[in-house]
C-alpha positions, -999 to 999 in steps of 0.1 A, spaced: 0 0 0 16 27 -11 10 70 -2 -11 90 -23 -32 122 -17 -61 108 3 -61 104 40 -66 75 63 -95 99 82 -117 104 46 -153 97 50 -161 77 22 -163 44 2 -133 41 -12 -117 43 22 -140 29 42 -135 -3 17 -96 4 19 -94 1 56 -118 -30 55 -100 -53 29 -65 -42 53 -80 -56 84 -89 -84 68 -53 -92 50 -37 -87 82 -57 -106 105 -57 -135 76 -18 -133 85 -16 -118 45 15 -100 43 12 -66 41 40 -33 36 23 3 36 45 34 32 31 66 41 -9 66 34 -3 32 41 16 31 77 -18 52 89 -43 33 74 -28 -1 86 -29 16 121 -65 26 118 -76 -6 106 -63 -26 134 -77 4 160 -50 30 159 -53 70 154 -48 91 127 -40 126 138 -24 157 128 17 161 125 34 183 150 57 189 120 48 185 82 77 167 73 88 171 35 118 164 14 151 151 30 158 183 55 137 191 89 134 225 102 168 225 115 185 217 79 193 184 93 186 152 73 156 137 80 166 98 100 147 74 113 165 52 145 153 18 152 141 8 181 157 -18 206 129 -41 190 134 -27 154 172 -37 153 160 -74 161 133 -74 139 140 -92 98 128 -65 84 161 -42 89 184 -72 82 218 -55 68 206 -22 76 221 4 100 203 13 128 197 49 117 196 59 79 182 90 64 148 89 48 125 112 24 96 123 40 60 136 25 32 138 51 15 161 74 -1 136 94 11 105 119 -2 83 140 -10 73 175 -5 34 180 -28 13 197 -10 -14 218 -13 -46 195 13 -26 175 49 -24 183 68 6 172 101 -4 154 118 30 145 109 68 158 119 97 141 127 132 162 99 150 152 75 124 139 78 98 165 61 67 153 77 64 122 77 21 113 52 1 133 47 -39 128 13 -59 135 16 -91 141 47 -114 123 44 -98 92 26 -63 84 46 -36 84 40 2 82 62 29 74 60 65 74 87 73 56 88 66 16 120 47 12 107 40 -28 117 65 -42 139 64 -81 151 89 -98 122 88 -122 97 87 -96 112 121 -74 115 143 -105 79 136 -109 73 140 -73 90 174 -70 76 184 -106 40 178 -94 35 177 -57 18 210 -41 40 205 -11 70 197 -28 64 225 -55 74 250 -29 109 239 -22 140 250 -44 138 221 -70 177 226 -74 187 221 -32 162 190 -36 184 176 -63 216 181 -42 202 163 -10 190 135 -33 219 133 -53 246 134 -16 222 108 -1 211 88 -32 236 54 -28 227 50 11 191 56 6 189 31 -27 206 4 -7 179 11 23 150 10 -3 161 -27 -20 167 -46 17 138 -31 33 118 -48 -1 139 -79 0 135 -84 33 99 -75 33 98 -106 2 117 -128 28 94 -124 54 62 -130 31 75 -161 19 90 -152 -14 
């Protein structure tokens, strides 16, 4: 389940369908990996909040001018899913809301601003705030056509790609080959 421009909190059929079929996969024991849009509605399906960012976090910088990281939790770094990763690594972030996680969720990474960053539910659903998915291809699309996005210097965007691009690539394909590992594939 990938982000997009609705919310988790829309009133209507398309999500109220969305969040349905996601409580079912997951409690089926269906593999499941949601990045932004689909970290918060994997947590409301199973009972969680979705609620307004302190923060909007967008792009690769936080208020500060500080890359945006995520650290793993003492749980995260024992959990497959960060197999060959280190325990903090620098993400791209798109998203003005987070989450508030109900207790059959365990929180495997936090983020300084935007605490709950990667939560698990049972053995194998994952959520993650972050968008670690990114290509090439796919950013200079994001930061062509996002509204958020569109009001950052296009060229300073580039840069922080471009200084972070080989960490955050490798980060990307083991957190999906690991995901693939731990649903069987």
């Amino acid at each position: 389940m990938l982000g997009g421009p609705q919310g988790a909190n829309d009133d209507n059929d398309i999500m109220h369908k969305e969040l349905m079929r996601i409580k079912e996969a997951v409690t089926a024991n269906i593999p499941y990996l949601g990045i932004c849009l689909g970290l918060q509605t994997l947590v409301k399906a199973v009972g969680g909040k979705v609620i307004k960012s302190p923060i909007k976090e967008v792009g690769f910088r936080d208020l500060e001018n500080n890359f945006f990281n995520v650290d793993l939790t003492n749980e995260g770094k024992l959990d497959p899913l960060f197999e060959g990763i280190n325990h903090s690594f620098k993400v791209f972030h798109l998203h003005g809301k987070t989450v508030e996680l109900p207790n059959n969720l365990k929180l495997l990474a936090t983020g300084k601003f935007c605490q709950n960053q990667i939560a698990k539910f049972s053995s194998n659903a994952y959520g993650i705030q972050c968008h670690f998915e990114l290509t090439p291809q796919m950013f200079e699309i994001w930061i062509n056509e996002d509204p958020d996005l569109l009001t950052f210097d296009k060229g300073q965007l580039r840069k922080d790609f471009e200084e972070i691009k080989d960490e955050y690539t490798l980060v990307g394909q083991l957190l999906f080959q690991n995901f693939l590992k731990i649903a069987g594939f």
